[in-house]
N, C-alpha and C positions, 0 to 999 in steps of 0.2 A: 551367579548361583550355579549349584553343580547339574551339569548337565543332564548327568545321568540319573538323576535323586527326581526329577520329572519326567522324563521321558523312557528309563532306560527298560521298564519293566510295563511300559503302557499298551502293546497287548493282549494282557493278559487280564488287565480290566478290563478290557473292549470283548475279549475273548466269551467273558461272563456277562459283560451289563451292554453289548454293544448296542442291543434293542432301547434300551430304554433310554441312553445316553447320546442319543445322536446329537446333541446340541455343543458337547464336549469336542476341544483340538482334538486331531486325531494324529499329527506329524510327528514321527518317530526323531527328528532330528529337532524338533519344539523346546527349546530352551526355560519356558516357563510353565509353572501349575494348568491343571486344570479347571477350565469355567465351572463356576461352583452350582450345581444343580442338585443339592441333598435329597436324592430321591432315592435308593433302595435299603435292603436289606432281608430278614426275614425268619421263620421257626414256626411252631406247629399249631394245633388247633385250639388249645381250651386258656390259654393265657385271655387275663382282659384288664382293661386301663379304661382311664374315664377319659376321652375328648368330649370337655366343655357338658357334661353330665352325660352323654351318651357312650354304652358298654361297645368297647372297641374289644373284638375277638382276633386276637394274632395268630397266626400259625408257629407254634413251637416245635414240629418235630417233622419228618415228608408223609404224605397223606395218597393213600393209593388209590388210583384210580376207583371208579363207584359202579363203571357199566362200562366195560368195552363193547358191551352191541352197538354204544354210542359214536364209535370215531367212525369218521367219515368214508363216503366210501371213495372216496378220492385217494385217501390214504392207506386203505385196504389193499385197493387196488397194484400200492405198492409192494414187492415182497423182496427187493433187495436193492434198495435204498434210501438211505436215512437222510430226511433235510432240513437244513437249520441258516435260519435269514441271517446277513450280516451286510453291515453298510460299506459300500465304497471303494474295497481296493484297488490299490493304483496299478499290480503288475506285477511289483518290485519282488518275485517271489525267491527272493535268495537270504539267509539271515544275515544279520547287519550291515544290511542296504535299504532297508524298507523304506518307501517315500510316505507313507501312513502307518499309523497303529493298527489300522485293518488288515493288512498282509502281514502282522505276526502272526494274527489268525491261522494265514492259511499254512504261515513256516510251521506252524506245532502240529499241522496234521503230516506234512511234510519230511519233519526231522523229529527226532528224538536224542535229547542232551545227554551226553555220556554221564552226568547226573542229575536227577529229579530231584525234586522238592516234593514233602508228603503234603497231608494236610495240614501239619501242623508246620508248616514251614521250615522241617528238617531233612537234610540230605538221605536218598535212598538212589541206590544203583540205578543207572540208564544204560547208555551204552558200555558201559565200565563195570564191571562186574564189581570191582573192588578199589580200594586206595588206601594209601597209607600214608601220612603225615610223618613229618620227623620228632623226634624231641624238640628241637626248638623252635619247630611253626614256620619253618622258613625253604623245606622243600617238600612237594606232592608226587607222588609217584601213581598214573593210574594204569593200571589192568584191564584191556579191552575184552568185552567177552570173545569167545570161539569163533571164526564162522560169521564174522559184519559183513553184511555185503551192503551196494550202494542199489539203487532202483535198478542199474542196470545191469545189476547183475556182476558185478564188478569190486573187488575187494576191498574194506576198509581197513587203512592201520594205522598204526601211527605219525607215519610219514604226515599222512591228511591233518592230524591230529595237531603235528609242527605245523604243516604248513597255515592252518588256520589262525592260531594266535601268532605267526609273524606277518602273515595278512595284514593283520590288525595294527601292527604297527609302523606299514609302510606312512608315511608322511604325508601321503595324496588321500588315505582315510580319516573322513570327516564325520563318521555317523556319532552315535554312543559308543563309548572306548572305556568300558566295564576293566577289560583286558589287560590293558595297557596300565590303569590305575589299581591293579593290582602289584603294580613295580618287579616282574621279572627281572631279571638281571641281566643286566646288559641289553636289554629293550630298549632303552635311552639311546642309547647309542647307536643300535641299527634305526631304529628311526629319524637319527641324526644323521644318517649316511658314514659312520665313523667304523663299522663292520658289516661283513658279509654276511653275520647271523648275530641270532639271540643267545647271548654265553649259559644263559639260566636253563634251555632248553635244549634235554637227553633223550636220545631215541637211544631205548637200553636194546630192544628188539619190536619186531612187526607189532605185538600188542601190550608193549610198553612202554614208558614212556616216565620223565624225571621233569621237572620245572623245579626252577631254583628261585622264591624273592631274595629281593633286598632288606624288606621288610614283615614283618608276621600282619596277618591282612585275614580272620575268619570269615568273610565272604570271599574268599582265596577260591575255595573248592568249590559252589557254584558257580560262581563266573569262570572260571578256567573249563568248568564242566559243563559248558554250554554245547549247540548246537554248532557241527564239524561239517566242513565243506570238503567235496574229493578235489583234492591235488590236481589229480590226472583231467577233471573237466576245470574248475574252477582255476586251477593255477598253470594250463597249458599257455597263454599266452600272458601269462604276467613277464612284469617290467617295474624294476625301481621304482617309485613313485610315479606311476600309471594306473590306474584300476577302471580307465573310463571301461574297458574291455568288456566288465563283470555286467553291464547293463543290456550285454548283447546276450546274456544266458538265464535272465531274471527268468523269459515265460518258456524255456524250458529246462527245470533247472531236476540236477541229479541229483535223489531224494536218499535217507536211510530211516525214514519214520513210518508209519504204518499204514501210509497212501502214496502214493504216485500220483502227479497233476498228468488228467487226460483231456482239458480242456478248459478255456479262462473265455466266456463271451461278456465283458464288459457291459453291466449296465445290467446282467441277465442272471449269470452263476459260473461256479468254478465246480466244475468236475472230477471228485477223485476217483479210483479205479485200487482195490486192497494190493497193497505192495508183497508180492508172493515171495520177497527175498527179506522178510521182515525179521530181523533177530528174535521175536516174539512168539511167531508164528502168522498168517496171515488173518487178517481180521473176520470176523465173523460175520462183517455185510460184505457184499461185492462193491457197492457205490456209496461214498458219502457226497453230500451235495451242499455246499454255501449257494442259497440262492439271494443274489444282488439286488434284484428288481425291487425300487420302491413300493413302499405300499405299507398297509394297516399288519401290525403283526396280531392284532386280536383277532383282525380276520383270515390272515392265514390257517393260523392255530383251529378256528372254527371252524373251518372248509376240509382241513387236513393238509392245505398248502404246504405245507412244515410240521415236522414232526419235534421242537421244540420252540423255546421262547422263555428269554425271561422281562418280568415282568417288575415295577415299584410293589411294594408289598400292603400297599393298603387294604382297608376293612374290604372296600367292594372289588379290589380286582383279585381279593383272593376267592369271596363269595361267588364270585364271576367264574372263577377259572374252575372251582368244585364246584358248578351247574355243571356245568358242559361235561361232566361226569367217567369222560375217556383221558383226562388226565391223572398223571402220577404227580404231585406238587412236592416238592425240596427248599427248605427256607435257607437264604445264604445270606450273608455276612459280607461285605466287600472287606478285603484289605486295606483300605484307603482310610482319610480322613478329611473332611470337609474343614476350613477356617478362613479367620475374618484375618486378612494381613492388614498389617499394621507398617505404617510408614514412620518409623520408629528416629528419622532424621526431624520429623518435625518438632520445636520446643515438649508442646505440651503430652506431645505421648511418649516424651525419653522418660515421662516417671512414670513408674509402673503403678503406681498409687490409683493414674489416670484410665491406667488400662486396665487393674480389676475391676474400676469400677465401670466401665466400659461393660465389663461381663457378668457382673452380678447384678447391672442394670436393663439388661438385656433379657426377655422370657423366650433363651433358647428352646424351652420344651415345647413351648406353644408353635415358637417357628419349624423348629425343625421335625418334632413328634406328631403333636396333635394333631396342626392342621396338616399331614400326609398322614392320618388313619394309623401311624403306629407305625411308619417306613422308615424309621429311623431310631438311634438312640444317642444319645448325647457325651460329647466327645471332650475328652477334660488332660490326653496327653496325646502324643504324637505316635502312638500305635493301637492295631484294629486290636477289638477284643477276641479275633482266633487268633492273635500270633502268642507265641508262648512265651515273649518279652511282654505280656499287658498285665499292669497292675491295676487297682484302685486302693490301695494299699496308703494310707498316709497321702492320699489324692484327694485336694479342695474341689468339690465339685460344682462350686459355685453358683449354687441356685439362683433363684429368680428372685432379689433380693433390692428392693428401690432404698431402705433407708440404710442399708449398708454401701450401695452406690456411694451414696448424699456423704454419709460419715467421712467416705477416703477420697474426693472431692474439695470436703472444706476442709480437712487435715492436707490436702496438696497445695491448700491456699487460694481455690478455684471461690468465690461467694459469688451468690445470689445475685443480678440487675435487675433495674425497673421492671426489664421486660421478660424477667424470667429464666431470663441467659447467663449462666457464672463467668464471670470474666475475672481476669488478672491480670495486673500491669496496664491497663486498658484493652489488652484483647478477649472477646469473647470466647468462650469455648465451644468450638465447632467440630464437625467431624462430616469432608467431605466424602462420601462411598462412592463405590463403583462396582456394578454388579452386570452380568449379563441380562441381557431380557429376557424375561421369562416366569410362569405363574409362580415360581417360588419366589423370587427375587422381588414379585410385586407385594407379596403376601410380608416378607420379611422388612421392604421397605416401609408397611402398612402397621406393622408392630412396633419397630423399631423408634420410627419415627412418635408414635405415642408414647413409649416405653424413655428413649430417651430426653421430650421434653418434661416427663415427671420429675426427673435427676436436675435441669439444667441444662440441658444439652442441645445446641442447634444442629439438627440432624440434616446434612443438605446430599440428596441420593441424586446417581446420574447411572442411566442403563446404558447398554450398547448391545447392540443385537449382530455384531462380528466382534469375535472371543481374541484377534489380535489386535485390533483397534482398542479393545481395552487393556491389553498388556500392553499397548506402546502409550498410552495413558497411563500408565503403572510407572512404565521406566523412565518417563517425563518426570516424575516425583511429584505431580501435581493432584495429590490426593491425601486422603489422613488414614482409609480404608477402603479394603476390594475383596471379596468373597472371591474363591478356588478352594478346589482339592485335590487330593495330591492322585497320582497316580499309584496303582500297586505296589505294595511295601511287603515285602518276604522275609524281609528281614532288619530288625531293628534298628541298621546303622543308616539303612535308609531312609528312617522318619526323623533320624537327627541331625541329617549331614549339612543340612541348610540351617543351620545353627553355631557351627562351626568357624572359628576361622577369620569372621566377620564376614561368612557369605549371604546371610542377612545383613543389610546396612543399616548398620545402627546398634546391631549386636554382636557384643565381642566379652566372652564369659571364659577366661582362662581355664574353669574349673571343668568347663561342659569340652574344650577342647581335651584335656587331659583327658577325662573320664572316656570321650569317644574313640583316641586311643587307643586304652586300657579297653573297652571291649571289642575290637579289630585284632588285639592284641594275644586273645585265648579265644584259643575253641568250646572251650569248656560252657555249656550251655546254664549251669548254676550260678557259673563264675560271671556271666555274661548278665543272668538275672538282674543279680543284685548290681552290678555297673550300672545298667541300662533305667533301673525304677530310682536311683539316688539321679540319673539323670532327667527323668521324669517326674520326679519331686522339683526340681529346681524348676526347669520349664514350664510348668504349673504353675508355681509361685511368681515368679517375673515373667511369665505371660508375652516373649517375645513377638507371639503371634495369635489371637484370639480361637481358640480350639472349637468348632463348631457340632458336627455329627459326624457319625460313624451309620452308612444308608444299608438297609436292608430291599433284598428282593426276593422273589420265592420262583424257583424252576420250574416251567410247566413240559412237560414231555412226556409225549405218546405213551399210555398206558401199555402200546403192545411191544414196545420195545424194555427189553433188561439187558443188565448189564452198567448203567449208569452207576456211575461216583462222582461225586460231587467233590470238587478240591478248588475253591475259590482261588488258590495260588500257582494252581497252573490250569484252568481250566478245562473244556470239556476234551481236551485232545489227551488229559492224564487216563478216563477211561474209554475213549473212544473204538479202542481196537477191539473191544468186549460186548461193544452195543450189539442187540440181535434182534431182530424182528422177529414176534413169537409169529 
């Protein structure tokens, strides 16, 4: 499976949900999904739904703090610096080298990508003032703004710019290679040791810069317009296929985003210090602070330990977080998507017959809505509902549907045994699971398992409380099904790519190859539309992989601070240089 279609944008989920998701892989070099834990989401006050007859009140819209005489005075106490918990990083503070999704964290406060992604998951100027595509999609030219400097004071240009994407494809680089499978020209080949550079890449002058593909590629312009390392520190002692060097400069590493690292004590917190050389301007607090230290984030947030937090969005932790009355509360949306994989090599789930009714046998709402208080909503194709590829358009939503199960069942030729169990050919029809441990995983096995023996079905569940031990269970093939979710998705080709190719085993749909293509193939975001929802109709319908939720969570953060923006697709580093403590 493609590497980077799991890993390559994971922290920037962890960036948003890292509180609440610690039971999630966090390895930035992690080859498969994430342990599937459908827990956030979220939106404002007067929406309501019934769990099980009782009025579930959601937050639909951000809700302003009630009483700042309320926040603590722990956090009063503060008046220039803002802190926000985050689990576990390893060190690795250089971009793509991270040894966890937790240090992309700290690279976003760190760096800033010559281009952003807005909220809506479209391109807007970072460090590059400007770009221009060609007519035929096949070379990018960007314009550095005025005046880049690096932390130290020290000038950014394009040189840094080359030298970063040929970095990437020295032959000793092992991480996510976004880069590289963007097919520069003649990148093959210096990677191959077969030239001294990359033919595709033009330094026209200091703040310009030409890349040429091989191929037309519309995630071209964000991966190329990623986070730039200086030359002059990063590439002083490079060597041919050598990069052990880069591990010698991780904890102190030369920044161009709108913090400078002043301090990393393991196990405690990382210290930023506002970068005075910031192409921006310098930020409006003097200190931002990741504090590491284990512990309760409700009790942080309560004491004023922390000046944010986000939280699963249910009835009572939102009721929770509006007592405490010195919160500003923001409902978000992850970009992800929760599902049941399907081991699609085994006889009885190569027909799809087997596997809608797998899904309309199944009371996804119960598992995944109800019982989390409304933390979720239910997920029917391979993109969130903020990205501006999501349809419901001509989309079988597949309700919670037993005699429609039973119908595509004994139309697959699956009947009824003694004991209750539909077999064919003499084998039963079973469906071993594999889910991480954990109280949704219990509750889902607890549904499931009644849900599917109404259908037929022998339901046989197995947990694992370490999330690689169940993916090397996975790549055993010694299962029928296994809950994950995917990691941050910005962009649409990313919810499909494991579809492709036959990088699902067992799935190989010449028309969804084409189609993926065709939208890699324009930039055109209408043109892109319609590609993307005929290929979300098909995926829907043959169900290569059981589509589960899409999680909500709701931002709780310091009433005294503004300046927040919420952008689930780059997290809180998109407004961070703005926070200000009133």
């Amino acid at each position: 499976m493609k590497k980077q279609w799991y890993s390559g944008l994971l922290w920037l989920w962890f960036l948003t949900f890292s509180i609440i998701l610690a039971g999630c892989s966090s390895s930035s070099t992690n080859n498969q999904p994430e342990a599937s834990s459908p827990s956030p989401q979220s939106n404002a006050t007067n929406e309501s739904s019934t769990e099980q007859g009782t009025e579930v009140h959601l937050l639909q819209e951000p809700l302003a703090a009630t009483d700042l005489s309320k926040i603590p005075d722990r956090a009063k106490q503060r008046n220039d610096a803002i802190i926000v918990t985050l689990t576990n990083p390893s060190g690795a503070f250089t971009p793509y080298f991270t040894q966890v999704g937790y240090d992309g964290n700290v690279n976003s406060v760190l760096y800033t990508p010559l281009v952003r992604v807005d909220t809506n998951g479209l391109p807007v100027p970072g460090l590059a003032e400007k770009w221009e595509i060609s007519e035929d999609k096949l070379a990018y030219t960007f314009y550095l703004r005025e005046g880049l400097k690096y932390s130290d004071g020290s000038p950014m240009t394009t040189e840094d710019v080359k030298f970063t994407w040929t970095l990437l494809h020295d032959p000793a680089y092992d991480g996510i290679n976004s880069v590289v499978e963007t097919n520069i020209k003649g990148g093959q080949a210096y990677k191959e040791g077969k030239a001294d550079s990359i033919e595709g890449i033009r330094v026209i002058d200091e703040r310009t810069i030409s890349v040429t593909l091989e191929e037309t590629n519309a995630t071209a312009l964000t991966v190329l317009g990623g986070q730039i390392l200086s030359k002059a520190y990063y590439g002083k002692d490079y060597k041919f296929g050598n990069l052990d060097y880069i591990k010698n400069l991780h904890a102190n590493p030369i920044t161009n985003g709108p913090y400078k690292l002043e301090k990393f004590i393991p196990g405690q917190e990382i210290r930023f210090v506002a970068n005075e050389h910031y192409v921006f301007g310098k930020p409006k607090t003097e200190y931002f602070i990741y504090k590491t230290t284990e512990g309760d984030t409700w009790q942080f947030i309560e004491t004023g330990e922390v000046d944010y937090g986000s939280f699963s969005a249910t009835t009572d932790n939102i009721e929770k977080l509006k007592n405490l009355g010195f919160l500003n509360l923001v409902p978000s949306t992850a970009s992800n998507y929760g599902y049941n994989q399907f081991n699609l090599e085994k006889d009885h789930l190569k027909d799809k017959r087997v596997r809608q009714a797998l899904t309309y046998g199944l009371d996804r709402q119960l598992i995944y809505v109800d019982s989390r208080q409304g933390a979720a909503t239910i997920a029917n194709i391979p993109s969130s509902p903020i990205l501006w590829s999501y349809t419901e358009e001509d989309i079988n939503p597949y309700p919670y549907d037993p005699e429609k199960a039973k119908q595509l069942l004994d139309e697959a030729g699956w009947t009824i045994g003694a004991d209750g169990i539909r077999q064919k050919g003499g084998k039963k029809l079973q469906i071993n699971y594999l889910g991480s441990k954990s109280p949704n995983t219990d509750i889902f096995i607890a549904v499931a398992k009644e849900n599917y023996k109404e259908i037929g079905v022998d339901f046989i569940p197995e947990q694992f409380p370490d999330f690689n031990t169940l993916v090397t269970k996975v790549d055993s093939g010694d299962y029928d099904m296994a809950s994950f979710s995917t990691t941050i998705i910005s962009d649409p080709s990313q919810g499909v790519s494991r579809f492709i190719k036959g990088e699902t085993k067992g799935y190989d749909n010449p028309r969804i190859d084409e189609l993926y293509a065709q939208g890699l193939a324009t930039s055109n975001v209408e043109e892109r539309k319609e590609i993307y929802h005929e290929m979300f109709k098909i995926l829907n319908d043959e169900l290569p992989i059981m589509f589960t939720n899409y999680t909500k969570a709701v931002i709780a953060i310091n009433g005294r601070i503004n300046g927040f923006e919420l952008n689930p697709l780059a997290g809180i580093a998109y407004s961070l240089p703005d926070w200000e403590l009133q």
